[in-house]
C-alpha positions as CSV (number, residue, x, y, z in Angstrom):
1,X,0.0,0.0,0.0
2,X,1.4,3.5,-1.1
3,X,1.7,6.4,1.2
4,X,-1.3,8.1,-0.3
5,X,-3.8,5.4,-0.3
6,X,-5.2,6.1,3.5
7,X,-8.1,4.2,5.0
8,X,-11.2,5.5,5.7
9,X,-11.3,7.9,8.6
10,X,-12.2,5.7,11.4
11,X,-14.8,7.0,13.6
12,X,-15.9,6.5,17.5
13,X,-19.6,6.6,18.7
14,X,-20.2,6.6,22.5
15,X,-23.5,6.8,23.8
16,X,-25.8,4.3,26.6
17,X,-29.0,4.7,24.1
18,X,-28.7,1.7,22.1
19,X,-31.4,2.8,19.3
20,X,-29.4,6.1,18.8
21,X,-26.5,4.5,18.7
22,X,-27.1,2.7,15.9
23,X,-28.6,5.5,13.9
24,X,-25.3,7.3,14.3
25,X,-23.6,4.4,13.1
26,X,-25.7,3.9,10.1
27,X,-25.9,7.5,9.1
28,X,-22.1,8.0,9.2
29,X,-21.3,3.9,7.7
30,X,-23.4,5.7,4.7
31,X,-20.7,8.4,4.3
32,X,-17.9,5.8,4.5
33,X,-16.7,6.5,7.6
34,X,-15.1,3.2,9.7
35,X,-17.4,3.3,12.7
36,X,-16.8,1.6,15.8
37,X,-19.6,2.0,18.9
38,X,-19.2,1.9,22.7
39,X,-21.9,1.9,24.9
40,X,-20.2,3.2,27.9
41,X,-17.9,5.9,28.8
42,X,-15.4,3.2,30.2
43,X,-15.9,1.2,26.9
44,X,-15.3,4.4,24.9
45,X,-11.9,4.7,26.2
46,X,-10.5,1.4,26.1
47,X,-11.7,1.4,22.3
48,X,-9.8,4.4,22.1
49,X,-6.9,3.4,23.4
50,X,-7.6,0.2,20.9
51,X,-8.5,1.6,18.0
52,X,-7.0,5.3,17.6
53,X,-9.8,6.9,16.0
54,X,-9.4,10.1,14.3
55,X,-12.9,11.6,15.7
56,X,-15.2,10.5,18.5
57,X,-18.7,11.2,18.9
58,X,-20.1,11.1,22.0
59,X,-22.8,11.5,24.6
60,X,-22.5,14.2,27.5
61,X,-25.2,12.1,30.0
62,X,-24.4,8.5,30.5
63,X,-24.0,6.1,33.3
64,X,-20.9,5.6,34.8
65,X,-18.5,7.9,33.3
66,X,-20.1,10.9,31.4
67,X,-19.7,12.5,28.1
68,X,-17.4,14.6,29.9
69,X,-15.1,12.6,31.8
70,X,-14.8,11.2,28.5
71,X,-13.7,14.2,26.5
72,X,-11.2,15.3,29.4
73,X,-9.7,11.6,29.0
74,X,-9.3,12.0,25.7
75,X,-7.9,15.5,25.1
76,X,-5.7,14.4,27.9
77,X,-4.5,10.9,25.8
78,X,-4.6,12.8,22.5
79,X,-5.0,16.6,22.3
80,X,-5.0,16.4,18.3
81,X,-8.6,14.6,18.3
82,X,-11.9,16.1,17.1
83,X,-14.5,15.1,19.5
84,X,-18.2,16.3,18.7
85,X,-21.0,16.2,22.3
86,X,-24.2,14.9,22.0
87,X,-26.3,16.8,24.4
88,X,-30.4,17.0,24.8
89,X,-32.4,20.2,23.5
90,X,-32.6,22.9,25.9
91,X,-29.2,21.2,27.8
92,X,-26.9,23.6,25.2
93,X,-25.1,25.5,28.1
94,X,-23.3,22.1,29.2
95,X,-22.2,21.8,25.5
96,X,-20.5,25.0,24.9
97,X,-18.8,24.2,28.5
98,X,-17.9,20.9,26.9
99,X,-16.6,23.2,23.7
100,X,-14.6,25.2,26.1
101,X,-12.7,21.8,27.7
102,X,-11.9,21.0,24.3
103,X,-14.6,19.6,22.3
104,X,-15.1,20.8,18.4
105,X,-18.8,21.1,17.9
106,X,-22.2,20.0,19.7
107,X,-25.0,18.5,17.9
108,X,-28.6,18.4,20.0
109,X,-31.4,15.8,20.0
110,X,-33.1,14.9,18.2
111,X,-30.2,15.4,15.2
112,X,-30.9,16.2,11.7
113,X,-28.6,13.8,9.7
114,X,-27.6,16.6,7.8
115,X,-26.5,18.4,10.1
116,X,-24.4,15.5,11.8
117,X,-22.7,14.4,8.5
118,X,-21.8,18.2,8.0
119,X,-20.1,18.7,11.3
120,X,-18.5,15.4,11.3
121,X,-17.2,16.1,7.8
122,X,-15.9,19.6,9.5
123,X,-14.5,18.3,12.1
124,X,-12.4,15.6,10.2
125,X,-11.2,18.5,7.6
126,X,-10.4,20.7,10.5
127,X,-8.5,17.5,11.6
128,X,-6.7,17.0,8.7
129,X,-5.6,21.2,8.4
130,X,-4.1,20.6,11.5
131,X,-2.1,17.9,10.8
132,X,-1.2,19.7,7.8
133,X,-0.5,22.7,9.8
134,X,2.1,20.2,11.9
135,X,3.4,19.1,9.1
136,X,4.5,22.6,7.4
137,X,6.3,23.4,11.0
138,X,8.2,20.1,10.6
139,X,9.0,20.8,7.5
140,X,11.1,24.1,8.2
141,X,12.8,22.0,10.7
142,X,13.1,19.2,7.8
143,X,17.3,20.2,7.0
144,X,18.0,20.8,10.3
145,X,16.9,17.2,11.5
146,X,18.6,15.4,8.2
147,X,21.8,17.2,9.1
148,X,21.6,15.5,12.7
149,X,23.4,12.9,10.4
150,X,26.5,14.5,9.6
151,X,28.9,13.9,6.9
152,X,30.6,14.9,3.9
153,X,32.4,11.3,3.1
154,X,31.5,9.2,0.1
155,X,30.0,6.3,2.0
156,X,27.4,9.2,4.0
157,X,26.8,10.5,0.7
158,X,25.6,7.2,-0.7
159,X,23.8,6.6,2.5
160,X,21.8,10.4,2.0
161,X,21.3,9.2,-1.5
162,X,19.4,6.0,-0.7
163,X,17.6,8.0,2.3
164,X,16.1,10.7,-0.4
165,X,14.8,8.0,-2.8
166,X,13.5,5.8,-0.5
167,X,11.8,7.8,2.2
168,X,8.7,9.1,0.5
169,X,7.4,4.8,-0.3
170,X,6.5,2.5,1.9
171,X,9.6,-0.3,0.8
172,X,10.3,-1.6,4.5
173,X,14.1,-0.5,5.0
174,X,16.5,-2.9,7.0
175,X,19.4,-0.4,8.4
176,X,23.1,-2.2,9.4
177,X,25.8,-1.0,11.3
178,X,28.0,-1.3,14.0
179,X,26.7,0.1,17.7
180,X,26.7,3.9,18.0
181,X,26.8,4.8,13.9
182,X,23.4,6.5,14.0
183,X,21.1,4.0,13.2
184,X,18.3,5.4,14.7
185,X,18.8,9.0,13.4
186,X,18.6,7.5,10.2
187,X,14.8,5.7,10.5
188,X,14.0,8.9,11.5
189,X,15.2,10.8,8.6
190,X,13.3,8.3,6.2
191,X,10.0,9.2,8.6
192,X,10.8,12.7,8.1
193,X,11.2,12.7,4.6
194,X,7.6,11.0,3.8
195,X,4.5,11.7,3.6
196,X,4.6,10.1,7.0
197,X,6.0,12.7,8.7
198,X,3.1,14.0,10.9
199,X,1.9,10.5,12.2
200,X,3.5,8.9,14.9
201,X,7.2,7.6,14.7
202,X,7.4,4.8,17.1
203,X,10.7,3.3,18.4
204,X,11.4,0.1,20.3
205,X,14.5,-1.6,21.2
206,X,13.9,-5.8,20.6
207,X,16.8,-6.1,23.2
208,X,15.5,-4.1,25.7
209,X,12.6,-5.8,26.3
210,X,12.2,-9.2,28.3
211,X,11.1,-11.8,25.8
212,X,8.3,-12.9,27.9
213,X,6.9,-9.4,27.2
214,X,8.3,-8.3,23.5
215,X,4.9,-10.1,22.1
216,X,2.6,-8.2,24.0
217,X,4.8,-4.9,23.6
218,X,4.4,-5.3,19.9
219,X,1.4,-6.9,19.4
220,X,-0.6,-5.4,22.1
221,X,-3.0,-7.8,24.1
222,X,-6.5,-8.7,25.7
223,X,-7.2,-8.7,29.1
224,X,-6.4,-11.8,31.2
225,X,-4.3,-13.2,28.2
226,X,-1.6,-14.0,30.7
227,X,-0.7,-13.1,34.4
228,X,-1.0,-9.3,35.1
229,X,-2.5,-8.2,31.7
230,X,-5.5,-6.6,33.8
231,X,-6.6,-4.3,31.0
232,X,-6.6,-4.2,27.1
233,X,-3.4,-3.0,25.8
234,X,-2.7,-1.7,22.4
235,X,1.0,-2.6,20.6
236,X,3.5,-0.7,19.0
237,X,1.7,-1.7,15.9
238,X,-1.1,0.0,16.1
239,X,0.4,2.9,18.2
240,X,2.1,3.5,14.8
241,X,-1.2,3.8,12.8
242,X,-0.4,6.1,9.6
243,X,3.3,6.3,10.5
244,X,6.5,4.4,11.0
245,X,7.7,1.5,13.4
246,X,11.2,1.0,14.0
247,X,12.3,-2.2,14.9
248,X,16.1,-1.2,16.8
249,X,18.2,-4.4,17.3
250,X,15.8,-6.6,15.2
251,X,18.3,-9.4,15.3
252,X,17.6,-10.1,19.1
253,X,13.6,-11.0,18.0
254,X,13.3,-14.7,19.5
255,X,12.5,-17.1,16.8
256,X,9.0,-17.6,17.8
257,X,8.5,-14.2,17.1
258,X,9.6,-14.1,13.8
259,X,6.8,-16.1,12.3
260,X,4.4,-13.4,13.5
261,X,6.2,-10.4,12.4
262,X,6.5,-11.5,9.2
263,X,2.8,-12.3,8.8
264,X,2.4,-8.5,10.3
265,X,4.6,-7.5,7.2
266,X,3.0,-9.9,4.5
267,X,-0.5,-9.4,5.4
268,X,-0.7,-5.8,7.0
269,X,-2.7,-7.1,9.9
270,X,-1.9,-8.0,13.4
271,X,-3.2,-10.3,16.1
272,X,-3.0,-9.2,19.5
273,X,-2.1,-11.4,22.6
274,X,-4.6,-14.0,23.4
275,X,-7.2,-11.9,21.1
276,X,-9.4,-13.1,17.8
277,X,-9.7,-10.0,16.3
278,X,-7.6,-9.7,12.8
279,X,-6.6,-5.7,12.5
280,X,-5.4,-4.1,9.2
281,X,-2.1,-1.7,9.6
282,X,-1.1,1.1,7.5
283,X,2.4,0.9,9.5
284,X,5.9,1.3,7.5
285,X,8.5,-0.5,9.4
286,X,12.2,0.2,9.6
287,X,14.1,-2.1,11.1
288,X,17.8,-2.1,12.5
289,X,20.5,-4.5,13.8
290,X,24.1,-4.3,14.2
291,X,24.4,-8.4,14.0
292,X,25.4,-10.1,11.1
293,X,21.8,-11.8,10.3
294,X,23.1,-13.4,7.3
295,X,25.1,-15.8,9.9
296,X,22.3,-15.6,12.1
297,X,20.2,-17.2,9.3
298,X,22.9,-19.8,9.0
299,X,23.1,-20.6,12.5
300,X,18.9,-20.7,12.5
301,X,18.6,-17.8,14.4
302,X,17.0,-15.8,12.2
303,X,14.1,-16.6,9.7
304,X,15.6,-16.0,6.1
305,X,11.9,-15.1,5.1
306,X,12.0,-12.6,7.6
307,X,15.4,-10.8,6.6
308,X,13.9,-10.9,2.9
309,X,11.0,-8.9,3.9
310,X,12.8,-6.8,6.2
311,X,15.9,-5.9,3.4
312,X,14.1,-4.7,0.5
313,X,16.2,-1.6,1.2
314,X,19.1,-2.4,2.7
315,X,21.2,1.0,4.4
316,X,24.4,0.3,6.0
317,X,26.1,2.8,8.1
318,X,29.8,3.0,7.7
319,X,31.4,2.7,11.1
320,X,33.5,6.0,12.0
321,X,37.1,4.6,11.9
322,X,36.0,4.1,8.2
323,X,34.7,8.0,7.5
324,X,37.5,10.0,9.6
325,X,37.2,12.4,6.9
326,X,33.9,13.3,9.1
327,X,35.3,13.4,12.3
328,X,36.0,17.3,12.0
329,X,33.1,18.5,11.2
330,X,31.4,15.8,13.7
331,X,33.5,17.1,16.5
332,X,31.9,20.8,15.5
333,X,28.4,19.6,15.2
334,X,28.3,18.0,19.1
335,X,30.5,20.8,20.5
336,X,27.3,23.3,18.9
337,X,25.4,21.0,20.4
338,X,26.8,21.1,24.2
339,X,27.3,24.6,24.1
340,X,30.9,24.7,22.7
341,X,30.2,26.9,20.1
342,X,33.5,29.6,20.8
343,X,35.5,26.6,21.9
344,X,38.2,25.8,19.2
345,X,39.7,22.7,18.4
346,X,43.7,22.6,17.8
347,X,44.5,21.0,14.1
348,X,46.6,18.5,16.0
349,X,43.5,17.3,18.5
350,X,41.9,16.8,15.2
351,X,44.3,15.0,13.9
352,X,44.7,12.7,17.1
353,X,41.4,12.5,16.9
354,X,41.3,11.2,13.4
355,X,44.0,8.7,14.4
356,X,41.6,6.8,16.6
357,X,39.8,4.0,15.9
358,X,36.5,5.1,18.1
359,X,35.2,1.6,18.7
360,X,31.6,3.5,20.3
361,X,31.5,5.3,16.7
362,X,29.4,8.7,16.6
363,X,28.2,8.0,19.9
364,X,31.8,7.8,21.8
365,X,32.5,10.7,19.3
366,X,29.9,13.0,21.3
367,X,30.4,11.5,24.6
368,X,34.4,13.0,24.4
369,X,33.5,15.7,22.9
370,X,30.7,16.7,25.5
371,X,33.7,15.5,28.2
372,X,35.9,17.9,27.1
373,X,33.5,21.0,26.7
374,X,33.3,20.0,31.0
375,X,36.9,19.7,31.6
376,X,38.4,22.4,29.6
377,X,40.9,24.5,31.0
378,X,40.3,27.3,28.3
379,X,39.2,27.9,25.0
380,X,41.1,25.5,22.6
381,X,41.2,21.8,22.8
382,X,44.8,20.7,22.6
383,X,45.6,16.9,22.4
384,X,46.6,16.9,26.1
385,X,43.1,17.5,27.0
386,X,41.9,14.3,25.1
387,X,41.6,10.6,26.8
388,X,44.5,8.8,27.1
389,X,42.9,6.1,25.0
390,X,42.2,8.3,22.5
391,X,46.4,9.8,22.7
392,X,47.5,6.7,22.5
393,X,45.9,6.5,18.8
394,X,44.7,2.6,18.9
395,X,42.8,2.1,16.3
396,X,41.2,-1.7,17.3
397,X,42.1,-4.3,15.3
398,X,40.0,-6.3,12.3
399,X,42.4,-9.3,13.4
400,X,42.0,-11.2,16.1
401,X,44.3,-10.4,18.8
402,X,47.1,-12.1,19.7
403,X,47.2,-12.8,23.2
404,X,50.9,-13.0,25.2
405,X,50.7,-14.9,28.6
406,X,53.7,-14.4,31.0
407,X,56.1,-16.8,31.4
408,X,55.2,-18.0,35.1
409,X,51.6,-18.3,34.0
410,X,48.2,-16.4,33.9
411,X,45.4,-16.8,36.2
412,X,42.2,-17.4,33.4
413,X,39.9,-15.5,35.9
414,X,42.4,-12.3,35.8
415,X,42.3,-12.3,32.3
416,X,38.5,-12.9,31.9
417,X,38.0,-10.1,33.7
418,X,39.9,-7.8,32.5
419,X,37.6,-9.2,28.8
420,X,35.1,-8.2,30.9
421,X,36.4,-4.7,31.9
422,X,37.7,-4.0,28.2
423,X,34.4,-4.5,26.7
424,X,32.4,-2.3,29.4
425,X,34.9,0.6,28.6
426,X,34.7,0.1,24.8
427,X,30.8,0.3,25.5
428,X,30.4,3.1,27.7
429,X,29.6,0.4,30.4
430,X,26.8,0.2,28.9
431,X,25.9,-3.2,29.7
432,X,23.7,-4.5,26.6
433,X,25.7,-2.9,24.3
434,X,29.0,-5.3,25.8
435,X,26.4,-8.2,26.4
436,X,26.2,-7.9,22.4
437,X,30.3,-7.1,21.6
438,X,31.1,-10.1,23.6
439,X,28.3,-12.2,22.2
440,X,26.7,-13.2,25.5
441,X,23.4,-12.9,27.0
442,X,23.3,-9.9,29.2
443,X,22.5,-11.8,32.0
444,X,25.7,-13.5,31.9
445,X,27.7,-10.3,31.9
446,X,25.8,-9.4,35.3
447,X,27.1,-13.0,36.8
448,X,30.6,-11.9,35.6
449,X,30.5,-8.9,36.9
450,X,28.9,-9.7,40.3
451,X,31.7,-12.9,40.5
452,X,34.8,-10.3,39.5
453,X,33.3,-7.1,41.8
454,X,33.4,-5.5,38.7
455,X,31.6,-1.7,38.6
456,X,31.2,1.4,36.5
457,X,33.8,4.1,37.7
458,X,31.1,6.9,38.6
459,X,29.8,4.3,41.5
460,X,33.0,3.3,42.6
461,X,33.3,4.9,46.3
């Protein structure tokens, strides 16, 4: 499905009168609208927390939780949303009080159905202005958030290239590279860049979530599916209605996932968590990984169905020891960015700088730079101001290393720790992130460094 080719605008009715309900319903069905009904205030809002609708009408008197609640919950979930009162003849005052909290228009009963399909159909253009309206301020923004990937190298060129003619169709786009290159920044320039750009761009992290839970995160679920799912929950599939989902670390999906996500990408529909109900998606996805998932595919840890679907555009991100031509005008974007605008830095920390191999990529790049905006002792940078990793110019090695033991022996725990240590450091201690570089599951890191009294410097006492 292109861009352009948007479903119907999808339509809530909330009201206890079951006859009247229905009339709404059939009245705005016969304009084309995608009408879903509630016959509660409580039921409204879990449906809209289900169903996103772009426009709810709704009653002001009802059992339970009014017309009014309702509207407050709403505006408060989604501020963006048209919602038109329903209020008796002769009971106006409590509707313009309802316009005033936020509503866009009362209709009265009994309703002329000309009347209601004209305010509806006002509501949903003034809907669609504003959005627009949204979209225009974005847009002046537009350079300013592509240049939050800056370079000036060949291989960023290419990557800006595929970026611009890719962005505005809905080809799924599979983004490589090592930790820390900017993979993220670069889903969101394709949302940017598309017609997509004023629905929601939703991110998740596949690694970051338990795996007992990553189905229900992305898939949403029903109440009492499982233990503690108390209330309906919607996923990050349909949070993305109309926009873009990006999938960070997509290699770390468990296999039993994998089945369902392709169906989501085949078939445009999802199946939430111990649900029935088939929903259609209008959702681009974007999906990232800094594993090899060719291997994985090998190994059968990854569906190669799945990596198909998900590479129809393949974008790899050059790590930064490969582009050092960018590093200067990288150090001069994140000092800007802390503040460091009048700070200078010395041709010869630039060239130090270029000399190292920045195993964190862009993100280690920013992390110095921001350190020695902190520590400065005056205006210029010099290269005894930098790290001593980064003076000591190591670039790390493509080989693998070569490992001398003394003479009167090693002890293997000494040296697994220090591993252990190494790839904290090279990670930021960032814990997943060295999980991943030493190819272990991050609860095993925490054993090791529990066993080895191993901590992050900024807790050390």
């Amino acid at each position: 499905m292109m861009a352009e080719e948007r479903q119907p605008a999808r339509v809530l009715i909330v009201d206890d009168d079951v006859s009247l309900r229905r009339v709404l319903e059939y009245n705005l069905q016969e304009e084309g609208y995608d009408v879903i009904t509630a016959g509660s205030g409580e039921e409204g809002l879990r449906l809209f927390d289900e169903r996103s609708p772009a426009l709810v009408v709704t009653d002001l008197k009802m059992p339970g939780m009014g017309g009014f609640r309702l509207l407050q919950e709403i505006k408060g979930r989604s501020p963006d949303t048209a919602v038109i009162v329903i209020t008796a003849f002769g009971a106006v005052e409590t509707a313009v009080d309802a316009m005033k909290a936020g509503a866009y228009d009362y209709i009265t009963k009994p309703f002329n159905r000309d009347a209601l399909k004209l305010t509806v159909k006002k509501a949903l253009e003034m809907l669609g202005l504003s959005r627009e309206n949204r979209r225009l301020r974005e847009a002046l923004t537009e350079r300013e958030d592509y240049r939050s990937i800056v370079g000036i190298s060949r291989r960023m060129e290419e990557v800006f290239r595929v970026v611009d003619r890719v962005a505005d169709t809905d080809a799924t786009v599979l983004i490589t590279g090592e930790s820390g290159t900017g993979k993220e920044l670069v889903a969101r320039a394709v949302h940017t860049r598309s017609s997509r750009r004023a629905a929601p761009f939703v991110a998740v992290n596949c690694a970051a979530i338990p795996r007992d839970l990553l189905e229900s995160e992305l898939f949403g679920h029903v109440k009492g599916s499982f233990t503690g799912a108390v209330r309906d929950k919607a996923g990050k599939f349909q949070q993305a209605e109309g926009g873009t989902l990006f999938l960070d670390e997509v290699g770390e999906l468990p296999v039993e996932l994998q089945s369902k996500l392709l169906r989501a990408l085949q078939e445009k529909e999802v199946q939430q968590v111990g649900g029935t109900e088939v929903r259609k998606l209008d959702v681009r996805v974007v999906a990232a990984t800094n594993a090899d998932l060719e291997q994985a595919i090998e190994e059968g840890r990854f569906r190669e169905d799945l990596y198909y679907r998900l590479s129809v555009i393949p974008i790899h991100l050059p790590p930064l020891r490969e582009r050092k031509e960018d590093i200067p005008l990288l150090v001069r974007h994140f000092a800007a960015r802390h503040g460091g605008d009048r700070v200078a830095f010395a041709p010869e920390t630039l060239e130090v700088m270029a000399d190292y191999g920045w195993p964190g990529n862009v993100r280690e790049l920013e992390n110095t730079v921001e350190r020695l905006l902190i520590m400065r002792c005056s205006d210029t940078i010099t290269p005894a101001d930098l790290p001593d990793k980064v003076r000591s110019r190591r670039a790390p090695s493509t080989e693998c290393p070569v490992i001398s033991l003394p003479d009167e022996g090693y002890s293997l725990e000494q040296l697994e720790r220090e591993i252990v240590v190494e790839a904290l450091e090279r990670n930021n201690w960032n814990q997943s992130s060295a999980a991943r570089f030493l190819r272990i599951p991050r609860h095993t890191l925490i054993y090791r460094m529990e066993k080895y009294q191993i901590t992050a410097p900024e807790r050390k006492k």
